[in-house]
BADOTOR-727633 format. One record per residue (C-alpha): residue number from 1; residue in one letter; x, z, y. Coordinates in pm, 1 decimal, decimal comma. Layout:
N
+------+------+----------+----------+----------+
: resi : resn :        X :        Z :        Y :
+------+------+----------+----------+----------+
:  NUM :    A :        X :        Z :        Y :
...
+------+------+----------+----------+----------+
END
This chain:
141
+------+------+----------+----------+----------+
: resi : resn :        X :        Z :        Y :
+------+------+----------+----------+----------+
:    1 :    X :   5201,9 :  -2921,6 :  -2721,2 :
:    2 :    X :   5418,2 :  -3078,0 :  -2513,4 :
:    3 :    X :   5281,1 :  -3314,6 :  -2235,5 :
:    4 :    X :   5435,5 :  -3595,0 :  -2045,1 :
:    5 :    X :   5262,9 :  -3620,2 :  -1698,1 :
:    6 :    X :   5300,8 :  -3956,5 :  -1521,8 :
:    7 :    X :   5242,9 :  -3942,7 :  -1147,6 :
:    8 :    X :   5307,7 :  -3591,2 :   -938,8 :
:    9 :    X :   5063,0 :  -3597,5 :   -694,2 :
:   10 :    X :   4755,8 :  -3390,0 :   -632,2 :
:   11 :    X :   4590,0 :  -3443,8 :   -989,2 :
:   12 :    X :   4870,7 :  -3477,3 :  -1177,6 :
:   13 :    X :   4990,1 :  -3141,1 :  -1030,5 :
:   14 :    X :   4652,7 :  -2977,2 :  -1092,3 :
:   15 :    X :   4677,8 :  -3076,0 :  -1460,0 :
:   16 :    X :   5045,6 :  -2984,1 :  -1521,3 :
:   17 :    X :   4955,9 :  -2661,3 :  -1324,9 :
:   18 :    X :   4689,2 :  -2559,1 :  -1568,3 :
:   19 :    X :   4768,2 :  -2710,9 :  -1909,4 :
:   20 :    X :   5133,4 :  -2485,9 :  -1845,5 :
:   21 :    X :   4878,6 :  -2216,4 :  -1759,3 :
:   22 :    X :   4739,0 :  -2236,9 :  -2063,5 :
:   23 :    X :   5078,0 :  -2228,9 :  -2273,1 :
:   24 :    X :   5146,8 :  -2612,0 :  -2311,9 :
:   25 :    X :   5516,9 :  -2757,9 :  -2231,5 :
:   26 :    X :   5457,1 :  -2999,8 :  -1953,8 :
:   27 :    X :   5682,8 :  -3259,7 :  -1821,5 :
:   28 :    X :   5647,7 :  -3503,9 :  -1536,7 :
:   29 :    X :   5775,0 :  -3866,5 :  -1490,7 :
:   30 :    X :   5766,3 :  -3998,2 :  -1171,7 :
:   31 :    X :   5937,7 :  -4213,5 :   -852,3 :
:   32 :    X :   6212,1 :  -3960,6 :   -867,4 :
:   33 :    X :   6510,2 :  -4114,8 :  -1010,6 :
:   34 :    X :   6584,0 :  -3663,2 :  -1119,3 :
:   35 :    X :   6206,7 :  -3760,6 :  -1366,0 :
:   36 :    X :   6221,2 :  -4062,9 :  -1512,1 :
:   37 :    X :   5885,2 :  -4215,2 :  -1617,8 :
:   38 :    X :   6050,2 :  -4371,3 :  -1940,6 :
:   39 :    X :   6236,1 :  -3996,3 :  -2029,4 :
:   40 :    X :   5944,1 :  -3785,1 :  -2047,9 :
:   41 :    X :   5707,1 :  -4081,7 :  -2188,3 :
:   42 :    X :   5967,7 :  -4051,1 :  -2462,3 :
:   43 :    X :   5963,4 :  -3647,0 :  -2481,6 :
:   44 :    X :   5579,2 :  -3587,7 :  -2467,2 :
:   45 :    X :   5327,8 :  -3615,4 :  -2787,0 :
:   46 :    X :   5064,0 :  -3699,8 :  -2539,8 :
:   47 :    X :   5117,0 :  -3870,5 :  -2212,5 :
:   48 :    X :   4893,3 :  -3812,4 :  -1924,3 :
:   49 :    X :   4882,3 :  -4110,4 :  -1641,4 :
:   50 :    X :   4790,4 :  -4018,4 :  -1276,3 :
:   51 :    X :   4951,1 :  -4243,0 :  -1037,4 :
:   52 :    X :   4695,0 :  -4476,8 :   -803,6 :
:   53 :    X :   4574,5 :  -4704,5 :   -973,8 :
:   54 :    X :   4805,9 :  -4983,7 :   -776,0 :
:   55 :    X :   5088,9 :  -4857,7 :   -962,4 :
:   56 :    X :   4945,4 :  -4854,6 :  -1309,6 :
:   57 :    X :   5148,4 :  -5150,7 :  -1414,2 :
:   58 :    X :   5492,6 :  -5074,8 :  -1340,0 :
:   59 :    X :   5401,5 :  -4732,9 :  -1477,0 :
:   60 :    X :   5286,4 :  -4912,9 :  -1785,1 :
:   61 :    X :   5594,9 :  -5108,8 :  -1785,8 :
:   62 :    X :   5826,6 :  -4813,4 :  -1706,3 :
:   63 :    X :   5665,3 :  -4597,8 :  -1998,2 :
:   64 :    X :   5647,6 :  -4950,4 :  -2207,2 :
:   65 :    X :   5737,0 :  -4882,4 :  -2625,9 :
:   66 :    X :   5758,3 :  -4455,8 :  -2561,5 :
:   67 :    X :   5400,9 :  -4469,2 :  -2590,5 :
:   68 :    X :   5389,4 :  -4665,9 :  -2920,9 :
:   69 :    X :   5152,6 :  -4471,4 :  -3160,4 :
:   70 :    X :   5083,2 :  -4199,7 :  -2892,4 :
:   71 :    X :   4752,0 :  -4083,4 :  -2701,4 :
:   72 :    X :   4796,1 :  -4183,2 :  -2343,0 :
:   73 :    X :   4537,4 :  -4037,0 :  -2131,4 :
:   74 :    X :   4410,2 :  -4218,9 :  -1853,1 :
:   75 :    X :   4287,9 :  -4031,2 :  -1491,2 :
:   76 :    X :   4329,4 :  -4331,4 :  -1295,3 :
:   77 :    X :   4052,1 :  -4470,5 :  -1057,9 :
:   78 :    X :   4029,4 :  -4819,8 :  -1072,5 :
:   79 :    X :   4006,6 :  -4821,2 :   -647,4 :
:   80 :    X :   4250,9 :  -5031,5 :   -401,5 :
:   81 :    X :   4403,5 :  -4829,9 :   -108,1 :
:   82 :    X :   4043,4 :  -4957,4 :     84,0 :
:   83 :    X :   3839,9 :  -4780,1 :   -160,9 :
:   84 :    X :   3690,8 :  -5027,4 :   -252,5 :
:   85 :    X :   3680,9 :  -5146,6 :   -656,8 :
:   86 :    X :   3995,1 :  -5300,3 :   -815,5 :
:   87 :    X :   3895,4 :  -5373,1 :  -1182,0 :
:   88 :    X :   3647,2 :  -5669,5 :  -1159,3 :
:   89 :    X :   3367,9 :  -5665,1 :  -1328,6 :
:   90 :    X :   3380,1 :  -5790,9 :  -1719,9 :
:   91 :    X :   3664,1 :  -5493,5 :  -1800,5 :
:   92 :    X :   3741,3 :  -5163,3 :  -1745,1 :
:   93 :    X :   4040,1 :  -4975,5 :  -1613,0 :
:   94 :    X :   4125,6 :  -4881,4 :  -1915,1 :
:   95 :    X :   4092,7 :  -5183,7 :  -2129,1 :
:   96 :    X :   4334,7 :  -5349,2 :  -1941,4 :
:   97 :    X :   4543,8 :  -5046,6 :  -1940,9 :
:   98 :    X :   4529,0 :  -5073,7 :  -2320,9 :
:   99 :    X :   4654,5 :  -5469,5 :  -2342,7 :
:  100 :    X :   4943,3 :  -5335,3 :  -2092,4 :
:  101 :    X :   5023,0 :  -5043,2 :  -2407,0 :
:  102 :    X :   4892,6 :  -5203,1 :  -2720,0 :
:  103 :    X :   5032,8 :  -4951,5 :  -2967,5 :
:  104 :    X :   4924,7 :  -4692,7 :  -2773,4 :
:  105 :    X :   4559,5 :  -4496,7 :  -2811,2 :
:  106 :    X :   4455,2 :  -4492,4 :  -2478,0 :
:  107 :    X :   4208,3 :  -4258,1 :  -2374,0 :
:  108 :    X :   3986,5 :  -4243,1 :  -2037,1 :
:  109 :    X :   3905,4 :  -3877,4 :  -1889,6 :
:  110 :    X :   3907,3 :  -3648,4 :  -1584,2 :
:  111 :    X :   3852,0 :  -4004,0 :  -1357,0 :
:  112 :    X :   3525,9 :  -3836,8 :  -1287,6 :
:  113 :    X :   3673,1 :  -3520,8 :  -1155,9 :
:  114 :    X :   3680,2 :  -3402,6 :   -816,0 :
:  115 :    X :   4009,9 :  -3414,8 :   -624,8 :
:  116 :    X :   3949,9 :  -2996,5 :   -562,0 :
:  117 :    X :   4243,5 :  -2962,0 :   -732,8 :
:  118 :    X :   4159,5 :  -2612,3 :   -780,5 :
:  119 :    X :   3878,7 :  -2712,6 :   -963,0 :
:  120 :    X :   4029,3 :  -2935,0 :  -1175,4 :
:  121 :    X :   4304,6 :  -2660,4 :  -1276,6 :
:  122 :    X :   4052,7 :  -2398,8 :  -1345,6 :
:  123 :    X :   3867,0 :  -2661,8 :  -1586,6 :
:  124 :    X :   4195,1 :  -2729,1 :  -1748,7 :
:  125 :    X :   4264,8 :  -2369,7 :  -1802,3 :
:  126 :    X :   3911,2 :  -2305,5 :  -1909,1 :
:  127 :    X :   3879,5 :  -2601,0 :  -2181,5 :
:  128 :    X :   4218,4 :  -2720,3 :  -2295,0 :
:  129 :    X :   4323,8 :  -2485,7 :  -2522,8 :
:  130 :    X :   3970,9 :  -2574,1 :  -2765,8 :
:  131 :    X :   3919,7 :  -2949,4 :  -2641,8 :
:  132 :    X :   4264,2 :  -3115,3 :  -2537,2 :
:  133 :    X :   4421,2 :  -3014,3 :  -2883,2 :
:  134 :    X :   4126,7 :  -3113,4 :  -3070,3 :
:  135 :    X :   4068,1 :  -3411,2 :  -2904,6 :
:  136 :    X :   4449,3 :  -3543,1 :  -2967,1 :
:  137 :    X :   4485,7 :  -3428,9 :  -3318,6 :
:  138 :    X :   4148,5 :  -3672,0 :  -3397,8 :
:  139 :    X :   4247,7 :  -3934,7 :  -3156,0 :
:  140 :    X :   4608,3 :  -3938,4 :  -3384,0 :
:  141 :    X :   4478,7 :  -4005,3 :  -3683,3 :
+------+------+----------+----------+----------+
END
C-alpha cells in the first residue's frame, strides 16, 4: 500500500520506519520544498498526519482536495507548544480536522502512543500488516 506521511519528525519517522519494514511504499510530505505536502498527499492511498498539532491547518490546507475520498489518519495531539490543551472543550482534534478535509475519512489513532519511537515502530511492524490494511479497506467503503 502506498502511504503518504505528513510531518518527518520523531513519530512520523517511527511510522514510515516500520510500515516500510513491513513491505508498504511510504512517502513523506513535509517543510522541505525536495517533499512537498501536496505531492505525496496526491501519491498515497492513505495519508498519515504527524506534524504538531499548531501546524495542522496549513497542513490541511497544503494537502487540501488530494485527500478527497481518502483515509487520512490522524496522530496529532491536540497540545500548544506549553503543553497545555489546544482543542477546547465541545470538539475534538479530529472533528475539526474533518471540517478542514470534508471529503476526506478522517481517522484518529496512535495519539495515545508513547513518543519511544522504538516502541511505536515495533507496534507498527507487529500489527500493520493484519490491522492497517484491514482497517483502510473498511474505512473505504
Amino acid at each position: 500500500m502506498k502511504i503518504a506521511i505528513i510531518g518527518k519528525g520523531n513519530v512520523g519517522k517511527a511510522l514510515g520506519h516500520g510500515l516500510r519494514r513491513t513491505g508498504h511504499e511510504v512517502r513523506y510530505g513535509h517543510r522541505d520544498p525536495k517533499e512537498p505536502v501536496r505531492e505525496a498527499a496526491e501519491w498515497g492511498d492513505v495519508i498519515i498526519l504527524a506534524v504538531p498539532y499548531r501546524a495542522t491547518k496549513d497542513a490541511a490546507e497544503e494537502i487540501g482536495s488530494a485527500a478527497d475520498g481518502k483515509v487520512l489518519i490522524d496522530v496529532t495531539n491536540a497540545l500548544d507548544q506549553n503543553g497545555k490543551f489546544a482543542a477546547g472543550f465541545t470538539t475534538s482534534a479530529a472533528e475539526e480536522l474533518q471540517k478542514l478535509l470534508p471529503k476526506t475519512r478522517v481517522v484518529k489513532a496512535f495519539n495515545t502512543c508513547s513518543l519511544e519511537t522504538r516502541a511505536l515502530e515495533e507496534w507498527v511492524k507487529s500489527n500493520s500488516q493484519r490491522s492497517l490494511p484491514a482497517t483502510i479497506r473498511y474505512r473505504s467503503k
